[in-house]
GUZAVO-695897 format. One record per residue (C-alpha): residue number from 1; z, y, x. Coordinates in Angstrom, 1 decimal, decimal comma. Each point is the difference from the previous one (the first is absolute). Layout:
BEGIN
seq/c3/c2/c1
NUM/Z/Y/X
...
This chain:
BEGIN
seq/c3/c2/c1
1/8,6/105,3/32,1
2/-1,6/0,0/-3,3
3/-0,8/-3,5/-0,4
4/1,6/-2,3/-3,7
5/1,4/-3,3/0,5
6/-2,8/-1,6/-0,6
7/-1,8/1,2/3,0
8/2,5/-0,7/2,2
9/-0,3/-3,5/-1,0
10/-3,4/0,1/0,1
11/0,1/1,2/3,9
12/2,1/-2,6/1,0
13/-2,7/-2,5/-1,3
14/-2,2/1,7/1,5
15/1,2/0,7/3,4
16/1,4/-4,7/-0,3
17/-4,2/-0,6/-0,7
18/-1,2/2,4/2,7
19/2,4/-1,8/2,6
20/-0,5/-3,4/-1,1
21/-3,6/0,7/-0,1
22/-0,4/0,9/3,5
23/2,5/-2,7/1,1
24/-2,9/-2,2/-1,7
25/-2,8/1,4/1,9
26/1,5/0,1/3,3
27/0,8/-3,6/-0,6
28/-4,0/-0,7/-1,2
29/-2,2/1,9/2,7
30/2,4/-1,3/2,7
31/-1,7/-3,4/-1,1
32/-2,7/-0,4/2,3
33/-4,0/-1,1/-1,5
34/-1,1/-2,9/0,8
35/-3,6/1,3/-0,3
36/0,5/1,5/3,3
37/2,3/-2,0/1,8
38/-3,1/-0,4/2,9
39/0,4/3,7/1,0
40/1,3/0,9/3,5
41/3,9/0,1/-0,7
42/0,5/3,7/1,0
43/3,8/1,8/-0,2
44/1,6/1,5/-3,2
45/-1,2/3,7/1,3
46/-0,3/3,3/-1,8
47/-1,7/2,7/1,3
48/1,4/3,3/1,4
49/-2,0/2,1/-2,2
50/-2,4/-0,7/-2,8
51/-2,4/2,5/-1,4
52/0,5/1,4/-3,4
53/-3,4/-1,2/-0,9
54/0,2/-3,9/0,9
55/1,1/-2,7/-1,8
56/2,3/-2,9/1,2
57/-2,1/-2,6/1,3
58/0,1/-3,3/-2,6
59/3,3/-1,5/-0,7
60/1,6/2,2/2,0
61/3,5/1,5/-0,4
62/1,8/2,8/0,5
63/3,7/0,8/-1,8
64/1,3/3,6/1,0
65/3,6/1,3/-0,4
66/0,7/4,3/0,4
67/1,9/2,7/-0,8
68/-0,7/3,7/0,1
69/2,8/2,4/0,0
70/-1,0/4,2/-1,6
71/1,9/2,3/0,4
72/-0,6/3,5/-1,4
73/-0,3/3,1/2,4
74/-1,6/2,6/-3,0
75/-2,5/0,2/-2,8
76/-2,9/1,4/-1,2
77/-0,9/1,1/-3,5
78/-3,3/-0,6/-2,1
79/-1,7/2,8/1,9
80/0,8/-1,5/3,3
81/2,3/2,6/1,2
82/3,0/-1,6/2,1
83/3,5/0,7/-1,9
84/3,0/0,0/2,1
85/2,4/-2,9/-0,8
86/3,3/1,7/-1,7
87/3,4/-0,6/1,6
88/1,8/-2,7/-0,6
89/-2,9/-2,3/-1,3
90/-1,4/-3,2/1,3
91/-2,4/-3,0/-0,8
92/-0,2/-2,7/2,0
93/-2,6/-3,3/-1,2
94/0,0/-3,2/1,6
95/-3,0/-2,4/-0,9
96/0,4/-3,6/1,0
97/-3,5/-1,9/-0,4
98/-0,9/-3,2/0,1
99/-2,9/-2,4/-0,6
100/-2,6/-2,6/1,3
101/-3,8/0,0/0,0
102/-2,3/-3,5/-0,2
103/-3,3/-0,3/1,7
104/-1,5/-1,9/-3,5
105/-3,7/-0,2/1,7
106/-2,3/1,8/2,3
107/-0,5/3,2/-1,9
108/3,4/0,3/-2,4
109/3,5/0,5/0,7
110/2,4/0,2/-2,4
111/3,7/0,8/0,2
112/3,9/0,6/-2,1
113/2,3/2,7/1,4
114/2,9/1,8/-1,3
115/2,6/3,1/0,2
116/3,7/0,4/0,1
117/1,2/3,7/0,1
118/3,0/1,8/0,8
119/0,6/3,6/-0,6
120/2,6/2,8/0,5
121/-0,4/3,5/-1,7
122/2,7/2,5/1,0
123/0,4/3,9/-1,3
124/3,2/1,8/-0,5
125/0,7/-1,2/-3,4
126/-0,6/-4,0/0,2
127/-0,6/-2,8/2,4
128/-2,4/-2,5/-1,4
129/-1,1/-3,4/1,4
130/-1,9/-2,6/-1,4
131/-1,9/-3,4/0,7
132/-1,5/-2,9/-0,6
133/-3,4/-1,9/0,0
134/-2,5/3,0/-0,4
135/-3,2/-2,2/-0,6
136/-2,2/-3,5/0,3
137/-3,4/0,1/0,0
138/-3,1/-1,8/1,5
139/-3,2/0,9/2,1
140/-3,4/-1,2/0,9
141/-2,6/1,1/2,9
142/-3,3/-1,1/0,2
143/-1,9/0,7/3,3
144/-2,8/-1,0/1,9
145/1,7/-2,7/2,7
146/-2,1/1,5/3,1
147/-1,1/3,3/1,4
148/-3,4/1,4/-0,7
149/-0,9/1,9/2,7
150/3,8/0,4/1,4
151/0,8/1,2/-3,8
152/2,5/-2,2/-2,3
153/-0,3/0,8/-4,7
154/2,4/-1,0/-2,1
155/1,1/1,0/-3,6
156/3,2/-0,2/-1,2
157/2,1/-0,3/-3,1
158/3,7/-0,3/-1,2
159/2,0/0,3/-2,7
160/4,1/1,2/0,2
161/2,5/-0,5/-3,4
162/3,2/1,8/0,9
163/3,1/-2,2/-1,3
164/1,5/3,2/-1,8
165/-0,1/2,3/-3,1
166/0,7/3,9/-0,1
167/-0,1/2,0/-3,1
168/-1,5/3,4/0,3
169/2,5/2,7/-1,5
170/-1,2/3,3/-1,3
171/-0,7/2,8/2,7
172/3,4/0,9/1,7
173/2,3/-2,6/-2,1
174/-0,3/-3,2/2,6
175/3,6/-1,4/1,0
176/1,0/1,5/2,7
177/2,8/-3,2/0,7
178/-2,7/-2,1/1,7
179/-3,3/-1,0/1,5
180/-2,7/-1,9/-0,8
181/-1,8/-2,8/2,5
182/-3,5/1,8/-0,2
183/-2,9/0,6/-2,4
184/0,1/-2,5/-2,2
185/-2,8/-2,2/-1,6
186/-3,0/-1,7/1,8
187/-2,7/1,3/2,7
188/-3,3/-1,3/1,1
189/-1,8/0,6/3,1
190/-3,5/-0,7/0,9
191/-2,3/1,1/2,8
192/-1,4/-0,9/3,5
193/0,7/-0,2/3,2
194/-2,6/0,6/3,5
195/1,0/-1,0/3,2
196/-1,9/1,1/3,0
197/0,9/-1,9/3,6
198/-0,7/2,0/3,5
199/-0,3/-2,0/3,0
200/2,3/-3,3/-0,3
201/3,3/1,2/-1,2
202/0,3/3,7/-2,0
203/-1,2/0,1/-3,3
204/-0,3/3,4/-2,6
205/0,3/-1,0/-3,4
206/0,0/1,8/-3,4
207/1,2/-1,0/-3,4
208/-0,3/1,7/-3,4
209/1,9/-1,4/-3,2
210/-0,6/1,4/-3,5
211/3,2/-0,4/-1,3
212/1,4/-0,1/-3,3
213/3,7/0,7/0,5
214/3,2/-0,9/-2,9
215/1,7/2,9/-1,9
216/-3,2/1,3/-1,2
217/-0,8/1,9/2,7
218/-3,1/1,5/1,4
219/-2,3/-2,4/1,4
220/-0,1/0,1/3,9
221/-1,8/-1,0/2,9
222/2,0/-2,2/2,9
223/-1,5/1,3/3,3
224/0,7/-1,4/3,3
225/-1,9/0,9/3,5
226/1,1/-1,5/3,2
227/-0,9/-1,0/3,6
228/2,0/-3,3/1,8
229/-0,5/-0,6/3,5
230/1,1/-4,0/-0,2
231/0,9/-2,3/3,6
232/0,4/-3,7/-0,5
233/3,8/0,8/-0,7
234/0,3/3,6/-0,7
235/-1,4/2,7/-2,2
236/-0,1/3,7/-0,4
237/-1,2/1,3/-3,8
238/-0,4/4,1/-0,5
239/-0,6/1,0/-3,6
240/-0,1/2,1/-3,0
241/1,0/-1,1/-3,6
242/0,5/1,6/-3,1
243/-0,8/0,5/-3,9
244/-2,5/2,4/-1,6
245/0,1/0,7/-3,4
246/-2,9/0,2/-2,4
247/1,9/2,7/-1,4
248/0,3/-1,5/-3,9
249/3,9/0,7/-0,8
250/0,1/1,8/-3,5
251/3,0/2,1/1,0
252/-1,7/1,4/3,5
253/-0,8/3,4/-2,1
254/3,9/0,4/-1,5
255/2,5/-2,9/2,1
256/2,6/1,7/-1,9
257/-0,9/-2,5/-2,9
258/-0,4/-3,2/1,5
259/2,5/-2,8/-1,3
260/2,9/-0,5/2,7
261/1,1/-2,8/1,7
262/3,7/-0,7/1,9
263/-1,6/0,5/3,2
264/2,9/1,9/1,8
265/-0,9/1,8/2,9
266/-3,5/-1,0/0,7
267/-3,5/0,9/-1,0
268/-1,6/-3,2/1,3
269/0,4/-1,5/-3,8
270/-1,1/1,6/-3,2
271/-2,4/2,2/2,0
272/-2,9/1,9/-1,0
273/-3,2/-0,1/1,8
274/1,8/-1,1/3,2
275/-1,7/-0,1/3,1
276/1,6/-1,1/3,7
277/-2,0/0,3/3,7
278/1,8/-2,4/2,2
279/-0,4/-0,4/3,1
280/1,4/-3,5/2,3
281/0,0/-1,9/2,6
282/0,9/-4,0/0,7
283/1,2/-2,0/2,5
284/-1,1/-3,3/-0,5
285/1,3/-3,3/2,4
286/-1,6/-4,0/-0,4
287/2,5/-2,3/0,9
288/-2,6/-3,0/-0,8
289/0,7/-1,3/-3,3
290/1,9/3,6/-0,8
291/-0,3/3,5/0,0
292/2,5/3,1/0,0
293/-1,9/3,6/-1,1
294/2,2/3,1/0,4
295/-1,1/2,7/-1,9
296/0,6/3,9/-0,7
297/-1,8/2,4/-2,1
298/1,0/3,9/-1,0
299/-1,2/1,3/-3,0
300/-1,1/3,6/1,0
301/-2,6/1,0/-3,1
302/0,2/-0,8/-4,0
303/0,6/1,2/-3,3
304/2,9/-1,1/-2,6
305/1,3/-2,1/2,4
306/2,6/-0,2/2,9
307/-0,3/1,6/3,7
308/1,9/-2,9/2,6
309/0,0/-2,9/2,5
310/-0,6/-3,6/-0,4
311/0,9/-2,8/2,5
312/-0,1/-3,6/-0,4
313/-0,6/-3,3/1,4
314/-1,7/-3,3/-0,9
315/0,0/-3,6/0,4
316/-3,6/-2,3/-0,5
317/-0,2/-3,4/0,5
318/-3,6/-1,7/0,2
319/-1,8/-3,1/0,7
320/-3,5/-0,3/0,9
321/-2,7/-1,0/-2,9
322/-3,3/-2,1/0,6
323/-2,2/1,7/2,7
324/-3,8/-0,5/0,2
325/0,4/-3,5/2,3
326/2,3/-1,8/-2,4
327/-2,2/0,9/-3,1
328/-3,4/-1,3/1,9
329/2,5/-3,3/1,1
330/0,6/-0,5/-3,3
331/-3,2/-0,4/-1,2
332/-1,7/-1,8/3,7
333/-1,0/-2,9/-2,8
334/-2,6/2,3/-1,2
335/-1,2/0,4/3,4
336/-4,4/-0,3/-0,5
337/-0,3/-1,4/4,0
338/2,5/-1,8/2,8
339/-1,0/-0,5/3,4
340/1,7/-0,4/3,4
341/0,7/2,5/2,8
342/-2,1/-1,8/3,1
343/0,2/2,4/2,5
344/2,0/3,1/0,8
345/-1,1/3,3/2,0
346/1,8/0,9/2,9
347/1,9/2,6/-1,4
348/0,4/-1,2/-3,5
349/-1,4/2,1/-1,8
350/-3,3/-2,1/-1,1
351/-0,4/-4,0/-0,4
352/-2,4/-2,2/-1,1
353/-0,3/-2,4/-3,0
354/-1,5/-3,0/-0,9
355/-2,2/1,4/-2,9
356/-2,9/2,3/-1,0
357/-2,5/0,7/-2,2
358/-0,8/-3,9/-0,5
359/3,7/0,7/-2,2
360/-0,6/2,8/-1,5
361/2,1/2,4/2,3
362/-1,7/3,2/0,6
363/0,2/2,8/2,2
364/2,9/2,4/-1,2
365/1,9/-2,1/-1,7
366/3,6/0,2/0,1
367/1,9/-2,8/1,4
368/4,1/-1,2/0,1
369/0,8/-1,9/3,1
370/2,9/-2,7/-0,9
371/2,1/-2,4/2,3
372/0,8/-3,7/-1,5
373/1,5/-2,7/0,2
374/0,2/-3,5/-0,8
375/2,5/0,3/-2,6
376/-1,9/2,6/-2,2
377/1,2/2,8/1,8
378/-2,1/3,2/-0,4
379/0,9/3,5/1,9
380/-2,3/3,1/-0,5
381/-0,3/1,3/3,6
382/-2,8/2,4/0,2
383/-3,1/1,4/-2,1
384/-3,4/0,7/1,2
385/-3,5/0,8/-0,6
386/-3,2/-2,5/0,9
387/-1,3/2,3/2,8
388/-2,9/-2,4/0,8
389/-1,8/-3,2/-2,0
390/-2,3/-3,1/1,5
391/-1,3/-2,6/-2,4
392/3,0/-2,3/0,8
393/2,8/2,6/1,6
394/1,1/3,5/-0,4
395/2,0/2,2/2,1
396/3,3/2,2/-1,7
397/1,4/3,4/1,6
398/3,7/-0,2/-0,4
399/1,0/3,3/-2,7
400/3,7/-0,4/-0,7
401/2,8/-2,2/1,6
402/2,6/-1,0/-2,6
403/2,0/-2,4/2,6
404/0,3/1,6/3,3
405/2,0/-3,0/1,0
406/-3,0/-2,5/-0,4
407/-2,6/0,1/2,1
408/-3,4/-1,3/-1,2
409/-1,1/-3,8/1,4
410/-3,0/-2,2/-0,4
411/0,3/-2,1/-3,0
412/1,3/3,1/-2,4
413/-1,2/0,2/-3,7
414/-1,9/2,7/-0,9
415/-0,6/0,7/-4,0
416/-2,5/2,3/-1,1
417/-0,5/1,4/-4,0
C-alpha cells in the first residue's frame, strides 16, 4: 500500500472520530423529544422495503451494517469485448459498509457511512492482498414526504474521501509487489430519484446520479432501475445497475500512455471510460425493528472493467420517526375550535357536535377527534372532515382512524384548524 507514515496516522484518527461519532449519535436520537411525547406510542419498526425516492420520515433512524463479496469470472477491454481471464489469476474484493441515516425534518434526510475493503489479486508471478478502511463520507436526500399521484421525488447528494494515497507511476513501471485499496481521492454524486407505487405493495423506481468519481476519472452516471413486490414481512427486488461513462478519459484514443497504478489483476481501478450493466435481485426479510436483505448481482456488460459475481448480505436497524398524528398532537394548542362528540351514528362512521356556524366551523373543514382525561391526558384517535353545519352543531364523517383500539364516545374533543 502506498500510503507515508503520516497517513497512516492520520487514518487511525480518522477511523477513532468516525466511531466515536456515531457512538454519539446513536446515543442522541435514541433521546426521545419531548415535543411529541402526546403521539400514539407505536413500536421501534422499520419497514421491509423503502423506495429509492423517499425520505425517512422525521427523526427517524436507520443504521445498516453489509458486506459484498466479487469475485472475478473474466474481463472486458475499453471496447467492450469480453477477455478471457488467464490461468492462474484471481481477484477477489470484499466491501464491508456501514452507516446510519437521520430523518432531520419532513423533506431532508441526511446521513454518514463508510468502507472497509479487502482484496486478493493472484497471477502466476505474485499473490497480493491488501486492506483497510477504503473511505468515509456523508449523504443527503431531499424528497417530497408524500406521493403525488402514486409518484414519490427526491434528489440526492453525497460526497466519499477515500482514507488512502496511490502514486501514479509512468505507463508500464507500477510495482508489481502490491495492490492498492481503490481509486484514490474524493467523489461526488448528485441526482434524483422517482418512485412509482402500483396497487398497495410493488413499487418501480429509477435513479440517475451524475457522478464525479476519485482518480480523475471520467465523469459517470449511477443508474439503477428496479421493481419490489414488498408483504408486511418480506420482499422481492429485480433490478439493473450500472455506470455509463461520459466518455472524457484523455488516454481513451492511446491507453498505452495512461499513468499506471499497482492494481494487480483487475481492471475495476485505474480504468478508462468504464462502463458495467448489472443486473440483481434482493431478498429482503422485516423482523420488526430489523431487517436482513440478501443480495446477488452478475456483471454481464462493461468496458475497462471486470466480468464476475457479487453476493452479500445486510443488517438495518430502524425506529420509526414522527408520523402525520403525532405532528398535528403536537401542536392541538393551535387548534382554531373544540367541541364535543354528542352523538354517534350507528356504525361509526359519522357523529355529531356541539357546534356550528354560530363558532365559526364551516362545512369542509378538517377536524382531529381526541379522547381526554382528567389529568390532562390528550390521545389523537381519529381525523375527519365537517360533512354537515347548523347554526349551533355540525356533523363530521370519520376519514382516517389512527387508534383502532379506541372507539369514539360522547363527550370526545374534537379540534378543528
Amino acid at each position: 500500500m502506498l500510503c507515508p507514515p503520516y497517513y497512516k496516522k492520520l487514518i487511525k484518527c480518522l477511523r477513532l472520530s468516525f466511531l466515536i461519532l456515531l457512538i454519539l449519535s446513536a446515543r442522541l436520537f435514541a433521546a426521545e423529544d419531548d415535543e411529541f411525547t402526546l403521539a400514539p406510542k407505536r413500536p421501534s419498526y422499520v419497514s421491509v422495503y423503502r423506495p429509492s425516492a423517499a425520505v425517512l420520515l422525521e427523526k427517524a433512524k436507520e443504521f445498516y451494517l453489509s458486506t459484498e463479496a466479487f469475485s472475478k469470472k473474466a474481463g472486458f477491454d475499453n471496447n467492450g469485448s469480453e477477455v478471457g481471464i488467464i490461468p492462474g489469476d484471481d481477484f477477489q474484493m470484499m466491501n464491508t459498509n456501514f452507516g446510519m441515516s437521520y430523518g432531520l425534518g419532513q423533506k431532508l434526510e441526511v446521513g454518514l457511512f463508510g468502507r472497509y475493503r479487502q482484496l486478493r489479486s493472484k497471477s502466476s508471478t505474485s499473490d497480493l492482498s491488501n486492506n483497510g478502511m477504503e473511505s468515509l463520507g456523508i449523504r443527503s436526500k431531499l424528497g417530497h414526504p408524500h406521493e403525488i399521484n402514486r409518484w414519490l421525488f427526491s434528489l440526492e447528494f453525497s460526497y466519499r474521501q477515500t482514507l488512502y494515497d496511490a502514486t501514479a507511476s509512468a505507463p508500464g513501471t507500477a510495482p508489481t509487489n502490491e495492490i492498492i485499496l481503490g481509486d484514490p481521492g474524493k467523489e461526488i454524486k448528485m441526482g434524483g430519484h422517482a418512485s412509482r407505487r402500483f396497487f398497495d405493495s410493488s413499487y418501480l423506481n429509477f435513479s440517475a446520479l451524475y457522478v464525479l468519481p476519485p482518480n480523475d476519472l471520467s465523469h459517470e452516471i449511477n443508474y439503477d432501475t428496479h421493481y419490489a413486490i414488498a408483504w408486511s414481512h418480506f420482499a422481492i427486488t429485480t433490478g439493473v445497475q450500472g455506470i455509463y461513462s461520459m466518455k472524457q478519459d484523455p488516454y481513451a484514443g492511446d491507453p498505452g500512455q495512461k499513468p499506471s497504478m499497482s492494481t494487480g489483476t483487475t481492471a475495476k481501478f485505474n480504468s478508462i471510460n468504464r462502463e458495467e450493466v448489472s443486473p440483481y435481485a434482493k431478498l429482503s426479510l422485516s423482523f420488526g425493528s430489523f431487517k436482513i436483505d440478501i443480495f446477488a448481482s452478475q456483471t454481464i456488460a462493461g468496458k475497462s472493467t471486470d466480468k464476475g459475481q457479487s453476493i452479500g448480505a445486510a443488517l438495518l436497524w430502524g425506529k420509526d420517526g414522527i408520523h402525520g398524528e403525532g405532528r398535528k398532537l403536537a401542536k392541538f394548542k393551535e387548534y382554531q375550535t373544540e367541541s364535543y362528540v354528542m352523538k354517534i351514528s350507528p356504525r361509526g362512521k359519522f357523529f355529531k357536535i356541539d357546534k356550528g356556524m354560530s363558532s365559526d366551523i364551516e362545512k369542509g373543514s378538517k377536524v382531529d377527534i381526541f379522547k381526554t382525561d382528567f389529568f390532562g391526558e390528550n390521545i389523537l384517535v381519529a381525523s375527519g372532515i365537517v360533512f354537515e353545519v347548523g347554526p349551533d352543531w355540525g356533523i363530521v364523517r370519520i376519514e382516517t382512524v389512527y387508534r383502532t383500539d379506541i372507539q369514539i364516545e360522547k363527550g370526545f374533543v374534537v379540534r378543528g384548524e
